[in-house]
Backbone and ligand atoms as CSV (ligand in chain L), in Angstrom:
chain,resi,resn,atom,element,x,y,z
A,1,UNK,N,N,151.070,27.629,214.352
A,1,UNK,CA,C,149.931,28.237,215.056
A,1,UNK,C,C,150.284,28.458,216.527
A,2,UNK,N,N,150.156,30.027,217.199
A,2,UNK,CA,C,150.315,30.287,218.651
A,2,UNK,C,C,149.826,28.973,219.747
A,3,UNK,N,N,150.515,28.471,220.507
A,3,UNK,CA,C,149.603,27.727,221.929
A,3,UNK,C,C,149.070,28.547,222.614
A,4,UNK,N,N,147.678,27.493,222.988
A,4,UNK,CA,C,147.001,28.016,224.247
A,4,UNK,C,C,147.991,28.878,225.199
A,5,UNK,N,N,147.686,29.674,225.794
A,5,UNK,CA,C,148.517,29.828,227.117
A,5,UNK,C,C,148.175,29.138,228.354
A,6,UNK,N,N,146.506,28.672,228.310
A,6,UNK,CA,C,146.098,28.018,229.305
A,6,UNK,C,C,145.440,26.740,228.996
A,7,UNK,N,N,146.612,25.956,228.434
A,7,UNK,CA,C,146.186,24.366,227.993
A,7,UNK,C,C,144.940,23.798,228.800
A,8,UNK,N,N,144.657,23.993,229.865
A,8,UNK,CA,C,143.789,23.547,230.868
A,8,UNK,C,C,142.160,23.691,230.161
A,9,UNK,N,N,142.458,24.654,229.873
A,9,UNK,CA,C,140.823,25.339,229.226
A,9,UNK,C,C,140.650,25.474,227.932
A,10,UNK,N,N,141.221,24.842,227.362
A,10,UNK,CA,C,141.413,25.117,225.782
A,10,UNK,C,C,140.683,23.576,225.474
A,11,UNK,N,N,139.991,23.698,224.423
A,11,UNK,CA,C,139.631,22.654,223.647
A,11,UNK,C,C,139.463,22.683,222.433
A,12,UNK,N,N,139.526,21.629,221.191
A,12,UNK,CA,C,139.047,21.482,219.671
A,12,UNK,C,C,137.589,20.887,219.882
A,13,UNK,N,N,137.103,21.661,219.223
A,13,UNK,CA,C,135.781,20.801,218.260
A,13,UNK,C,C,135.999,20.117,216.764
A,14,UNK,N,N,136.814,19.390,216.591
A,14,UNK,CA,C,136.960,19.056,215.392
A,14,UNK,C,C,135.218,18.266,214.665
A,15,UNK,N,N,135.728,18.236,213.063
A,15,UNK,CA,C,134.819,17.836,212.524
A,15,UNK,C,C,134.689,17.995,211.011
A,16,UNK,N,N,133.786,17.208,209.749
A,16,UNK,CA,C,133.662,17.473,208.749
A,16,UNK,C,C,132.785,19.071,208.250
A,17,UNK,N,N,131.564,19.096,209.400
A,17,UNK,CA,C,130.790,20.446,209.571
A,17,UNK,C,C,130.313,20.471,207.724
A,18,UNK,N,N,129.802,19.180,207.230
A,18,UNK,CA,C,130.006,19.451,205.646
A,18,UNK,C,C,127.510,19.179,205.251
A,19,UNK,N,N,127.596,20.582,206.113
A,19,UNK,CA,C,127.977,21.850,206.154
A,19,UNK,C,C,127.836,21.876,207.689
A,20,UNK,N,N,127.644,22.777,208.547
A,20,UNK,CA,C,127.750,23.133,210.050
A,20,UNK,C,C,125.930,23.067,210.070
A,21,UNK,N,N,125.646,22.597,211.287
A,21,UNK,CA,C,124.062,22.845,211.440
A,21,UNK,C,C,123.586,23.626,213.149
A,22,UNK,N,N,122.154,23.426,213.090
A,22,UNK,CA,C,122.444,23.717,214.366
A,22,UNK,C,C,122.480,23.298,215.207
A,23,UNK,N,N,122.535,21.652,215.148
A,23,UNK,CA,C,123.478,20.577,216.362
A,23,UNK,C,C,124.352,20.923,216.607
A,24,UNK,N,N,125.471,21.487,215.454
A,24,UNK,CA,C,126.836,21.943,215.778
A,24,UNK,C,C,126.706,23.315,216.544
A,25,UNK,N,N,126.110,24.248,215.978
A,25,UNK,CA,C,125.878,25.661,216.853
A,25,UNK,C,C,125.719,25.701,218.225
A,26,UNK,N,N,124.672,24.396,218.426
A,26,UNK,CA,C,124.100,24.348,220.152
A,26,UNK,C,C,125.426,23.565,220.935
A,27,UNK,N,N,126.005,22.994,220.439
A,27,UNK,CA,C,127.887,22.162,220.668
A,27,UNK,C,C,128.371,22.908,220.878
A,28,UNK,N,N,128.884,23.841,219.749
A,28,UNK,CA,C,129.758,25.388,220.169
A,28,UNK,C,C,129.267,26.058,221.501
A,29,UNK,N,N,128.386,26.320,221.110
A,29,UNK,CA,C,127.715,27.062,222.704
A,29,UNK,C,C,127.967,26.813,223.858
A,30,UNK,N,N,127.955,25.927,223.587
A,30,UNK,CA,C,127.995,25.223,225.248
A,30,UNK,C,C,129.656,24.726,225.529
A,31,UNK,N,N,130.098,24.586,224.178
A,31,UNK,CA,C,131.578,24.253,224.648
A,31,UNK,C,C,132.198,25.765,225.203
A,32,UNK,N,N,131.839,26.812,224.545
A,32,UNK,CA,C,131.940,28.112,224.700
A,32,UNK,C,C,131.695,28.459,226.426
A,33,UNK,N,N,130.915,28.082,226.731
A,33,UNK,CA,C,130.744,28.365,228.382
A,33,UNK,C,C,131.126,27.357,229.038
A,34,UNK,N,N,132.003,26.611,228.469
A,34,UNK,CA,C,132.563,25.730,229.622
A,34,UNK,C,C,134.466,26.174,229.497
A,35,UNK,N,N,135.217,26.416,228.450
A,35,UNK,CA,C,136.217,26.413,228.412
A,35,UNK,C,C,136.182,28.295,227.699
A,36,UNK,N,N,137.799,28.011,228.065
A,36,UNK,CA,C,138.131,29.648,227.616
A,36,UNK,C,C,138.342,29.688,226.177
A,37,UNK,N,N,138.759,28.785,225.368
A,37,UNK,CA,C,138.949,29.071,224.436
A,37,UNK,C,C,138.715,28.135,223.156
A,38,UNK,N,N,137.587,27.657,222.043
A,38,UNK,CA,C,137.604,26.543,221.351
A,38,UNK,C,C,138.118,27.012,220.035
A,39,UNK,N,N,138.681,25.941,219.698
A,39,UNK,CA,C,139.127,25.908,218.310
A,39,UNK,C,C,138.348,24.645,217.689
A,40,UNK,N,N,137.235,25.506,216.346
A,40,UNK,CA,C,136.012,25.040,216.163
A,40,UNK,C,C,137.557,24.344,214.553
A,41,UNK,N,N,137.292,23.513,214.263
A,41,UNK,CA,C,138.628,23.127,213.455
A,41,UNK,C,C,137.634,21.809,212.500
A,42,UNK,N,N,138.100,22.188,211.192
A,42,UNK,CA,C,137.645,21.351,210.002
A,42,UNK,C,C,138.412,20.305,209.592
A,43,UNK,N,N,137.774,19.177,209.291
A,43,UNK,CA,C,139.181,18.235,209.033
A,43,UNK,C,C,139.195,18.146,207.682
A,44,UNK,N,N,140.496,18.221,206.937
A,44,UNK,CA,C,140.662,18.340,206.315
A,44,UNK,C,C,140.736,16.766,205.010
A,45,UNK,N,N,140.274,16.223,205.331
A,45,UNK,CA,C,140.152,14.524,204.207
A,45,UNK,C,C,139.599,14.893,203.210
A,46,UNK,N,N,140.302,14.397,202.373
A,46,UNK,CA,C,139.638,14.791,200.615
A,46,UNK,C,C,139.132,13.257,200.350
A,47,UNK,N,N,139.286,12.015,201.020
A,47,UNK,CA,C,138.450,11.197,201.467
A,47,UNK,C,C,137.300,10.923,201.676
A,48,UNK,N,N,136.784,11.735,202.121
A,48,UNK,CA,C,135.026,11.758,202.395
A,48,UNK,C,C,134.480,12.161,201.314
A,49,UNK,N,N,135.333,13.196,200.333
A,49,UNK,CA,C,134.448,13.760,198.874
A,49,UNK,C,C,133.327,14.991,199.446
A,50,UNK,N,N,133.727,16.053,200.627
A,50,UNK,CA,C,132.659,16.871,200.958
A,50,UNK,C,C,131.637,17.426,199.161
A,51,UNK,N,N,131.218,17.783,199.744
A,51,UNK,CA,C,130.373,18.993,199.109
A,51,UNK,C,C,131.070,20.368,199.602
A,52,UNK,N,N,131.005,20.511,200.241
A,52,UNK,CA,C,131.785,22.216,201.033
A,52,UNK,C,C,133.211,21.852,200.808
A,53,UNK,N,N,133.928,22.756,199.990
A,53,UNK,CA,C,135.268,22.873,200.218
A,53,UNK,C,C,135.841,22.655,201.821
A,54,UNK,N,N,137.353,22.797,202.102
A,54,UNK,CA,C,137.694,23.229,203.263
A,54,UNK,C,C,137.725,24.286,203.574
A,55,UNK,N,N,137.923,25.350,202.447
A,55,UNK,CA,C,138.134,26.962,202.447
A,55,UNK,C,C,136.645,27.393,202.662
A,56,UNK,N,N,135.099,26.826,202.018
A,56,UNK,CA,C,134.275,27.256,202.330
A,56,UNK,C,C,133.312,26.839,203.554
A,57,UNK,N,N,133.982,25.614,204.082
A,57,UNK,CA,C,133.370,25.545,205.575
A,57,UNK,C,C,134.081,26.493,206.460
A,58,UNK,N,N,135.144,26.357,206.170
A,58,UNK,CA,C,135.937,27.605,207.303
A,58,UNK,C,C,135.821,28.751,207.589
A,59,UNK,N,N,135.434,29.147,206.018
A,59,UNK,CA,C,134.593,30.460,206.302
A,59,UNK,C,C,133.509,30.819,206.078
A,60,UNK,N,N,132.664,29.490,206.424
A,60,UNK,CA,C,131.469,29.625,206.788
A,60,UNK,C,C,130.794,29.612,207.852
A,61,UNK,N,N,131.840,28.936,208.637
A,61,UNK,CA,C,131.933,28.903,209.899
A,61,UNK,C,C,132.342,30.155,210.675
A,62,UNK,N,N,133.309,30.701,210.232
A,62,UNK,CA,C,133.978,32.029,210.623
A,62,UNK,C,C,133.147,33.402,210.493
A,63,UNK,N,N,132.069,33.412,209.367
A,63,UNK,CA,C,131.221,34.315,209.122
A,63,UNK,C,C,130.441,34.292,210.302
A,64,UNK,N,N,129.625,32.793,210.938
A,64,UNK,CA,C,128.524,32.778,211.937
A,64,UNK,C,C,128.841,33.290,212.891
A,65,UNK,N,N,130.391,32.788,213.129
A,65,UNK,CA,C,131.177,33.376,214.488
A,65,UNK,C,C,131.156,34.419,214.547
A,66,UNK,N,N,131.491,35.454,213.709
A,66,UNK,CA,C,131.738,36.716,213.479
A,66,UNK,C,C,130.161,38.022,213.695
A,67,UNK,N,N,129.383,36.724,212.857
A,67,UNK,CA,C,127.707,37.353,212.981
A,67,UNK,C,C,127.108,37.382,214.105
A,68,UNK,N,N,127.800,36.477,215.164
A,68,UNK,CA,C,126.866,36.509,216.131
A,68,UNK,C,C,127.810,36.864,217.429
A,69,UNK,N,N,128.965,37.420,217.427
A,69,UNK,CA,C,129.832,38.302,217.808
A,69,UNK,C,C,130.521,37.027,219.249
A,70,UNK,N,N,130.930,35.593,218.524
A,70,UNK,CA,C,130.893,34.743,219.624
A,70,UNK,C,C,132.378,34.842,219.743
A,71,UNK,N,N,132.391,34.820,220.884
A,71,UNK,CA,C,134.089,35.174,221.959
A,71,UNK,C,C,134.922,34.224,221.748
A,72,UNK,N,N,136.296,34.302,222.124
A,72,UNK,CA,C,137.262,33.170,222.232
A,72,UNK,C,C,137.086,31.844,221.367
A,73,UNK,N,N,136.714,31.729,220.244
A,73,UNK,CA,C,136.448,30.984,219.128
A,73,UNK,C,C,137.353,31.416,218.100
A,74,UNK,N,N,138.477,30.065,217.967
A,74,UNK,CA,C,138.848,30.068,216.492
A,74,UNK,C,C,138.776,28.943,215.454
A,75,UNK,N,N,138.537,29.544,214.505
A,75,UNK,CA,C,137.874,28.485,213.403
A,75,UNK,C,C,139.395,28.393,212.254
A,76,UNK,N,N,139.711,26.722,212.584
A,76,UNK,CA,C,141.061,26.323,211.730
A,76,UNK,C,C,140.538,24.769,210.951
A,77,UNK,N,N,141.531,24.740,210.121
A,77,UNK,CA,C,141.701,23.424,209.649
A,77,UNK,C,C,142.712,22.802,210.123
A,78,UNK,N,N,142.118,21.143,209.902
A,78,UNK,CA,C,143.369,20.451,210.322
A,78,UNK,C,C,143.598,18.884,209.143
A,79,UNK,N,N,144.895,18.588,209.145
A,79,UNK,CA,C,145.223,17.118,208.192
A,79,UNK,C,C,145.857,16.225,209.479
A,80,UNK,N,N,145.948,14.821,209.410
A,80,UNK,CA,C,146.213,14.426,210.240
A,80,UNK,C,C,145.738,14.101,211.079
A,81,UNK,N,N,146.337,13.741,212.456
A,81,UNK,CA,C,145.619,12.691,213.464
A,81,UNK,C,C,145.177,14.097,214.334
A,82,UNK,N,N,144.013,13.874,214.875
A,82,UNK,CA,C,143.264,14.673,216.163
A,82,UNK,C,C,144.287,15.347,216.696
A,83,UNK,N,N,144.617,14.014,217.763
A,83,UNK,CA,C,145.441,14.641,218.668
A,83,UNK,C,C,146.652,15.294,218.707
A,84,UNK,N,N,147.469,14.406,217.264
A,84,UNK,CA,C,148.459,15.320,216.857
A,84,UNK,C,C,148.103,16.976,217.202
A,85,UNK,N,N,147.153,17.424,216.777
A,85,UNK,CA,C,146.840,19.039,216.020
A,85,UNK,C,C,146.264,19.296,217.424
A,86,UNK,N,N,145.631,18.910,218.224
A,86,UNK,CA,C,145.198,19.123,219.714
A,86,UNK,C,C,146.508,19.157,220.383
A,87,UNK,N,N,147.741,18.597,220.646
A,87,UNK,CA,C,148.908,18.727,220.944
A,87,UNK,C,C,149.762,19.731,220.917
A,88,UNK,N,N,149.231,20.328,219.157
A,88,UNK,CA,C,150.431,21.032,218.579
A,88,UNK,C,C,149.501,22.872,218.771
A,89,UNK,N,N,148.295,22.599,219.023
A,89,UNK,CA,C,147.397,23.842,219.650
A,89,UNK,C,C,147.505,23.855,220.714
A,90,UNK,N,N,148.037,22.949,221.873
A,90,UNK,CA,C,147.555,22.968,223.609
A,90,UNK,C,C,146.197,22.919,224.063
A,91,UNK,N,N,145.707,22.438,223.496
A,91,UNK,CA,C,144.160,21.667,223.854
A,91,UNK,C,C,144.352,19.897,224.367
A,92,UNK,N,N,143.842,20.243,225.815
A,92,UNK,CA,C,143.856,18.949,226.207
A,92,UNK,C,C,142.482,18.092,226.346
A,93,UNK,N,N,141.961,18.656,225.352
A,93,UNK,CA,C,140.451,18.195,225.854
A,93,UNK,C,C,139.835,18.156,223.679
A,94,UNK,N,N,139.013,17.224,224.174
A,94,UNK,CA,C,138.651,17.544,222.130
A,94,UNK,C,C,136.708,17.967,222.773
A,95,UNK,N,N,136.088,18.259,222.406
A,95,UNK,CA,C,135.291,18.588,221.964
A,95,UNK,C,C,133.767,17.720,221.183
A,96,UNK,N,N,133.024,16.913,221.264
A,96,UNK,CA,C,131.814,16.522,220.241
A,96,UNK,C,C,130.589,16.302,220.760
A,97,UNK,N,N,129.723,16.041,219.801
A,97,UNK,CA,C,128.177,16.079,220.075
A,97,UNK,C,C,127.705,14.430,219.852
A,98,UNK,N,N,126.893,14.225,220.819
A,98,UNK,CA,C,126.281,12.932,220.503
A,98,UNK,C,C,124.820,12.628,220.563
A,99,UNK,N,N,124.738,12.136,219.675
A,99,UNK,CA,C,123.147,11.903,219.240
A,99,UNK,C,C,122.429,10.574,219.669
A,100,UNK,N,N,121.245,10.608,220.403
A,100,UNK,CA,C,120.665,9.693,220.300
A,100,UNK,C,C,121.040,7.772,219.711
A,101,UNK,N,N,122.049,7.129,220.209
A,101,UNK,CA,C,121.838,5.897,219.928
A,101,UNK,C,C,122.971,5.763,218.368
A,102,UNK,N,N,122.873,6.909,217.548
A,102,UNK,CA,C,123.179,6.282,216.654
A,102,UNK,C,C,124.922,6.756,215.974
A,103,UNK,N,N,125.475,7.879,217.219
A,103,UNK,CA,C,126.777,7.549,217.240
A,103,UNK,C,C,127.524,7.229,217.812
A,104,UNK,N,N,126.737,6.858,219.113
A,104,UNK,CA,C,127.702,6.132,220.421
A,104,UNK,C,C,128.950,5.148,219.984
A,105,UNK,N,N,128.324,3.906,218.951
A,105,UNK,CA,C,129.474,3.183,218.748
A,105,UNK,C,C,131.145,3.653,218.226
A,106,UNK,N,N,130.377,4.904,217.038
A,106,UNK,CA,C,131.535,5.420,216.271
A,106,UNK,C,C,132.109,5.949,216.898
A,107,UNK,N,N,131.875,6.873,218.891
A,107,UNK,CA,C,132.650,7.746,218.863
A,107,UNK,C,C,133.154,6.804,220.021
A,108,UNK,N,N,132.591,5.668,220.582
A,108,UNK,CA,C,133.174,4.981,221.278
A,108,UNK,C,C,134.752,4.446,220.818
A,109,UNK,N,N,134.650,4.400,219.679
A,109,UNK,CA,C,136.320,3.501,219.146
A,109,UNK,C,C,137.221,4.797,219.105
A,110,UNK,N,N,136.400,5.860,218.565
A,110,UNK,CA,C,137.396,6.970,218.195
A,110,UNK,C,C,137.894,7.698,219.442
A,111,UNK,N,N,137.150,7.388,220.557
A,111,UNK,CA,C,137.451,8.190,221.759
A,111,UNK,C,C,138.387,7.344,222.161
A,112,UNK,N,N,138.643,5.869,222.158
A,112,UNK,CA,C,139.248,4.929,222.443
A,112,UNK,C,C,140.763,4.770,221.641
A,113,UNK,N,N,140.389,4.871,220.625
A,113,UNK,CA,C,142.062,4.951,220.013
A,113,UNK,C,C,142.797,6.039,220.284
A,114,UNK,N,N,141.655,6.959,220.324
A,114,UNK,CA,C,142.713,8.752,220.584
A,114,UNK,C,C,143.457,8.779,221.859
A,115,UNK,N,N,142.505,7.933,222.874
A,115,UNK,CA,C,142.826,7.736,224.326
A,115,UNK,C,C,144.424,6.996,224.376
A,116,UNK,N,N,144.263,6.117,223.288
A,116,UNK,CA,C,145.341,5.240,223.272
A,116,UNK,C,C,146.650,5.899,222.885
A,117,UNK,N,N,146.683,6.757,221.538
A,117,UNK,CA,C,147.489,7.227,220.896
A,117,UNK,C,C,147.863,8.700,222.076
A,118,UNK,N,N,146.890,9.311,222.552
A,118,UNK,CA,C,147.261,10.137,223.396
A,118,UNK,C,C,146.332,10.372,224.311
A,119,UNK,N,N,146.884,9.446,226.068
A,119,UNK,CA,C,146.292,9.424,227.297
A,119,UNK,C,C,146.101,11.257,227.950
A,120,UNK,N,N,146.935,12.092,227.837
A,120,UNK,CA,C,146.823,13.206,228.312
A,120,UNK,C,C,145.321,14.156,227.508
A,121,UNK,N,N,144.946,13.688,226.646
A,121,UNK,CA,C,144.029,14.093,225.276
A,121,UNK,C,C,142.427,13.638,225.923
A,122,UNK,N,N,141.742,14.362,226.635
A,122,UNK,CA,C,139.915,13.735,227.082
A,122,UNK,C,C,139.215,14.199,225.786
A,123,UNK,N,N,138.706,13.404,225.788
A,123,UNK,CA,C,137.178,13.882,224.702
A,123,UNK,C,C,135.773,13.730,225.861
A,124,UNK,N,N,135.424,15.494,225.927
A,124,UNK,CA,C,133.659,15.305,226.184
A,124,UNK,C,C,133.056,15.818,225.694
A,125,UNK,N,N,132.084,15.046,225.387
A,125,UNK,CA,C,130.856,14.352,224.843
A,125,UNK,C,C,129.665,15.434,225.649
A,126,UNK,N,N,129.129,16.151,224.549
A,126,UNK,CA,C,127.937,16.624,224.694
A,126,UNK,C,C,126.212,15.924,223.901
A,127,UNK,N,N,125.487,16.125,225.066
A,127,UNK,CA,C,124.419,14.941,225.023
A,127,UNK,C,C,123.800,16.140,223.412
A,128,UNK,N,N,123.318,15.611,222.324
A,128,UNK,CA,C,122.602,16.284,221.502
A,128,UNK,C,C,120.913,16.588,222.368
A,129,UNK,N,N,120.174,17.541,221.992
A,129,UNK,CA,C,118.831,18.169,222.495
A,129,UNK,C,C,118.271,17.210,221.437
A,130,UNK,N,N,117.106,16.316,222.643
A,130,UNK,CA,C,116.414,16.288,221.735
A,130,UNK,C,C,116.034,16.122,220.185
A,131,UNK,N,N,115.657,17.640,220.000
A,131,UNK,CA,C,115.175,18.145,219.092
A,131,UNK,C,C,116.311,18.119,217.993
A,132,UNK,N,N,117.678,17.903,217.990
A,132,UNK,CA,C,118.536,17.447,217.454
A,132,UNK,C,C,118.846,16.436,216.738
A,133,UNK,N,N,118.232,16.049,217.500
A,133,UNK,CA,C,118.723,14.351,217.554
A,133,UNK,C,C,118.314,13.817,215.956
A,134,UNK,N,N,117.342,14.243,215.790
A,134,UNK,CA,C,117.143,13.996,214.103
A,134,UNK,C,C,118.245,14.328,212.464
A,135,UNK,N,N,118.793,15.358,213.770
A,135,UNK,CA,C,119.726,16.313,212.493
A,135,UNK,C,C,121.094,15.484,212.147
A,136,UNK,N,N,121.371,15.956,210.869
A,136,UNK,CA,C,122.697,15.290,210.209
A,136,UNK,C,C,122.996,16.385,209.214
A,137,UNK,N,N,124.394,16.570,208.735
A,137,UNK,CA,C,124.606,17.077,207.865
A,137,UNK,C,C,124.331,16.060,206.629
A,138,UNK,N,N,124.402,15.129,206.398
A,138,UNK,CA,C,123.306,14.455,204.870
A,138,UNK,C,C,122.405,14.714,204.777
A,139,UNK,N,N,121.668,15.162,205.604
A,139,UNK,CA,C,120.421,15.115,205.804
A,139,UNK,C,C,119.912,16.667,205.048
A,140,UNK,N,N,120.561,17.602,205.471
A,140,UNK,CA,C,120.626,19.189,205.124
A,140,UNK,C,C,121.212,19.225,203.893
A,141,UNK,N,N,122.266,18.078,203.131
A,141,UNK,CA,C,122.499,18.224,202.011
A,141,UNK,C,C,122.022,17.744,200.739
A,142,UNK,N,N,120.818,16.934,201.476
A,142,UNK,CA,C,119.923,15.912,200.360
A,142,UNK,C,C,118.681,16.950,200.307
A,143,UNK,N,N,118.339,17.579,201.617
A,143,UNK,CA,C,116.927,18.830,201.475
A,143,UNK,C,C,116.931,19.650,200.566
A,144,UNK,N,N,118.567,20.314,200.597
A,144,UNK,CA,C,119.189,21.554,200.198
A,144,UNK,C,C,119.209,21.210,198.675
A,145,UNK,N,N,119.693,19.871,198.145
A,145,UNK,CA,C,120.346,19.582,196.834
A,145,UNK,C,C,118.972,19.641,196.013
A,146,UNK,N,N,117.943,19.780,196.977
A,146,UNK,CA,C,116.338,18.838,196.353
A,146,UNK,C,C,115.928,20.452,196.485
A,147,UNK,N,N,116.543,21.420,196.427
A,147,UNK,CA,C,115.756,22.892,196.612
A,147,UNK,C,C,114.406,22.874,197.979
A,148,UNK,N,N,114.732,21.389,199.038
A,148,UNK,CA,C,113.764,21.473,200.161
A,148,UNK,C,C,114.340,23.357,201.104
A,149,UNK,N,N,113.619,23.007,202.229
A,149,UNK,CA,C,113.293,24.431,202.927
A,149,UNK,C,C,114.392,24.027,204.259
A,150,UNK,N,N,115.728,24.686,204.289
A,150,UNK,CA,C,116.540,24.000,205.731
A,150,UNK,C,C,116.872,25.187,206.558
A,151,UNK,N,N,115.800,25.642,206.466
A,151,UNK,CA,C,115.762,26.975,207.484
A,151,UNK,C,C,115.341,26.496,208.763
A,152,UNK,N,N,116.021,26.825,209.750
A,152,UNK,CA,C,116.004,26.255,211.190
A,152,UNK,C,C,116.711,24.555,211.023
A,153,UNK,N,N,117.371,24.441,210.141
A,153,UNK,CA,C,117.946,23.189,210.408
A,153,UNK,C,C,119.592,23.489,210.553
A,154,UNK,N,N,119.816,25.016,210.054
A,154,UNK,CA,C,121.157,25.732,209.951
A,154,UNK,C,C,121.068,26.925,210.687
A,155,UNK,N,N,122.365,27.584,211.036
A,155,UNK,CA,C,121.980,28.955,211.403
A,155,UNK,C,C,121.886,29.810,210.457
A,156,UNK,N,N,121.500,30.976,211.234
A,156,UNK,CA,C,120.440,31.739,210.455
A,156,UNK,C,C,121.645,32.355,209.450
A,157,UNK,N,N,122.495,33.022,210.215
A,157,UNK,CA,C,123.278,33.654,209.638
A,157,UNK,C,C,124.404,33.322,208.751
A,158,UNK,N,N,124.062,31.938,208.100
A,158,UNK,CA,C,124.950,31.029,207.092
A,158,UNK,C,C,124.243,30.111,206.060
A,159,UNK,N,N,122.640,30.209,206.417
A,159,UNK,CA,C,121.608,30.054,205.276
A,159,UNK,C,C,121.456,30.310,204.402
A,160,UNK,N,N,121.486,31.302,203.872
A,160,UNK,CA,C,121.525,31.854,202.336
A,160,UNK,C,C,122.887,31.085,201.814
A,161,UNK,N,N,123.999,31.161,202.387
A,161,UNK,CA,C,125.200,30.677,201.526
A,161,UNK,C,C,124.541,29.053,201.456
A,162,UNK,N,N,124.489,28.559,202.759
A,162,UNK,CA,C,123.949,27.136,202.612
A,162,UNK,C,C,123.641,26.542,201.273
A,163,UNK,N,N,121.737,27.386,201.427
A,163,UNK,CA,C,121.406,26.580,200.364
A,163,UNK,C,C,121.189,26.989,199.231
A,164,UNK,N,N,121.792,28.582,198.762
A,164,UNK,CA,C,122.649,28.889,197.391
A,164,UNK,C,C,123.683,27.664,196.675
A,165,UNK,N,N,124.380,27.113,197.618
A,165,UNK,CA,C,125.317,26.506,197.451
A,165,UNK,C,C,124.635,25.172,196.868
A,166,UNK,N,N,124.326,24.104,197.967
A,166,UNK,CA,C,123.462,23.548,197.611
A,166,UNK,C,C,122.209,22.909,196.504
A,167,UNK,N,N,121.772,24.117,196.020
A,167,UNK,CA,C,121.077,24.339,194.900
A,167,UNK,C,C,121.958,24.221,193.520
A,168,UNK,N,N,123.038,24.335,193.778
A,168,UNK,CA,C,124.167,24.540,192.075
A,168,UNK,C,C,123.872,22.849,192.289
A,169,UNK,N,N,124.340,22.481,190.585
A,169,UNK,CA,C,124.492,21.353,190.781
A,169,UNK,C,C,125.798,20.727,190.491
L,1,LIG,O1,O,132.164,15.233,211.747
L,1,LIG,P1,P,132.829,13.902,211.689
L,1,LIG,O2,O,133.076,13.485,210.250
L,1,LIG,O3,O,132.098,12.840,212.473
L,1,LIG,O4,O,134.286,14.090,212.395
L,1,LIG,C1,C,135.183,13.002,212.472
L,1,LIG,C2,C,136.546,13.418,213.048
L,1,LIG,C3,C,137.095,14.660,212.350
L,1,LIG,C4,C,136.408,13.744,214.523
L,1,LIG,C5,C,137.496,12.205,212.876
L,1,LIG,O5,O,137.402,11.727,211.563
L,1,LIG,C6,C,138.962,12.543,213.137
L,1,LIG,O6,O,139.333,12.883,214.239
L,1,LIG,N1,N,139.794,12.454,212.096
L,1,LIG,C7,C,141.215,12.763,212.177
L,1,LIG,C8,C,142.071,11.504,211.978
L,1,LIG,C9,C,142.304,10.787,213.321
L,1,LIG,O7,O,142.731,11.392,214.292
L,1,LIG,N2,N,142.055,9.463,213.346
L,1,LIG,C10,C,142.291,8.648,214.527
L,1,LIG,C11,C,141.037,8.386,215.349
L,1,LIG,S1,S,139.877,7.425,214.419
C-alpha cells in the first residue's frame, strides 16, 4: 500500500465497525477536519466471530464514503498489530471514539501498550456526543436481528444494506 506523503497528517481509524454507526460517522468527521488524510481501516480478527464479513464492512463503509462525496478517506483492512499497519501506511497518529465511562478503561491499556510497542504512534481520542453515548454496534445488531427500527442509529446511506442484512438469519 502507497505511504502517506505527509506522515504528519495522516491518521487510521481502525476498528471492528461490525457494523459502522453513527458514533463512527460523527468520528470520521471530525477526524476528517483535523488531518489530511484518514484511513478509516477494518480489523481484520476472525476472533470476534463478526456478523459483517470483512469484505462487507469495507464496502460498506466505502459506499457511505462515496455517498456522501467525503474527501481524503480511505477505507482498508488490516491483520495484525495497529501500529504495525499505521507504520507500514505513515500514519503517526491512530484515530478513536470514546464514550461516556464505559470505554475509558479498554482504551486506556490499548493506548498504553501501542504507546509501548510504538512511542512515535499517538492515539486521539475523540469525546463521543452525548447523544452517542448510548450507541454500540451490539446494540444495532440485536435491534436489527429482532427486525427493531435502526434508522438514525446508522447512516442513512448504508441502512437498507444494514438491516437487510441483519434481518437474514
Ligand atoms: O472497534 P473495536 O473492536 O473496539 O476496535 C479494536 C481495535 C481494532 C482498535 C483493536 O482490537 C486493535 O487495535 N487490534 C489490533 C491488534 C493490536 O494491535 N493489538 C495490540 C493492542 S491491544
Amino acid at each position: 500500500m502507497e505511504k502517506s506523503k505527509n506522515s504528519s497528517r495522516c491518521c487510521v481509524y481502525p476498528g471492528s465497525f461490525d457494523p459502522f454507526t453513527i458514533g463512527h460517522h460523527d468520528v470520521l468527521e471530525r477526524a476528517i477536519a483535523m488531518f489530511d488524510l484518514v484511513y478509516v481501516s477494518v480489523l481484520n480478527n476472525a476472533i470476534k466471530h463478526p456478523v459483517f464479513s470483512v469484505e462487507e464492512r469495507v464496502d460498506m463503509i466505502q459506499r457511505m464514503v462515496d455517498a456522501e462525496g467525503m474527501k481524503n478517506v480511505v477505507v482498508t483492512s488490516f491483520d495484525g498489530l495497529l501500529v504495525d499497519y499505521a507504520h507500514a501506511v505513515g500514519a503517526r497518529y491512530v484515530v478513536r471514539g470514546l464514550r461516556a465511562t464505559m470505554d475509558f478503561e479498554y482504551e486506556f491499556q490499548i493506548t498504553a501498550l501501542n504507546l509501548h510497542l510504538a512511542p512515535d504512534v499517538e492515539t486521539v481520542y475523540f469525546m463521543a456526543r452525548p447523544e452517542h453515548s448510548f450507541l454500540s454496534s451490539s446494540a444495532i445488531r440485536e435491534i436489527g436481528s429482532m427486525s427493531g427500527d435502526i434508522t438514525g442509529l446508522v447512516p442513512d446511506s448504508i441502512h437498507n444494506i444494514i438491516a437487510e442484512r441483519l434481518r437474514k438469519p
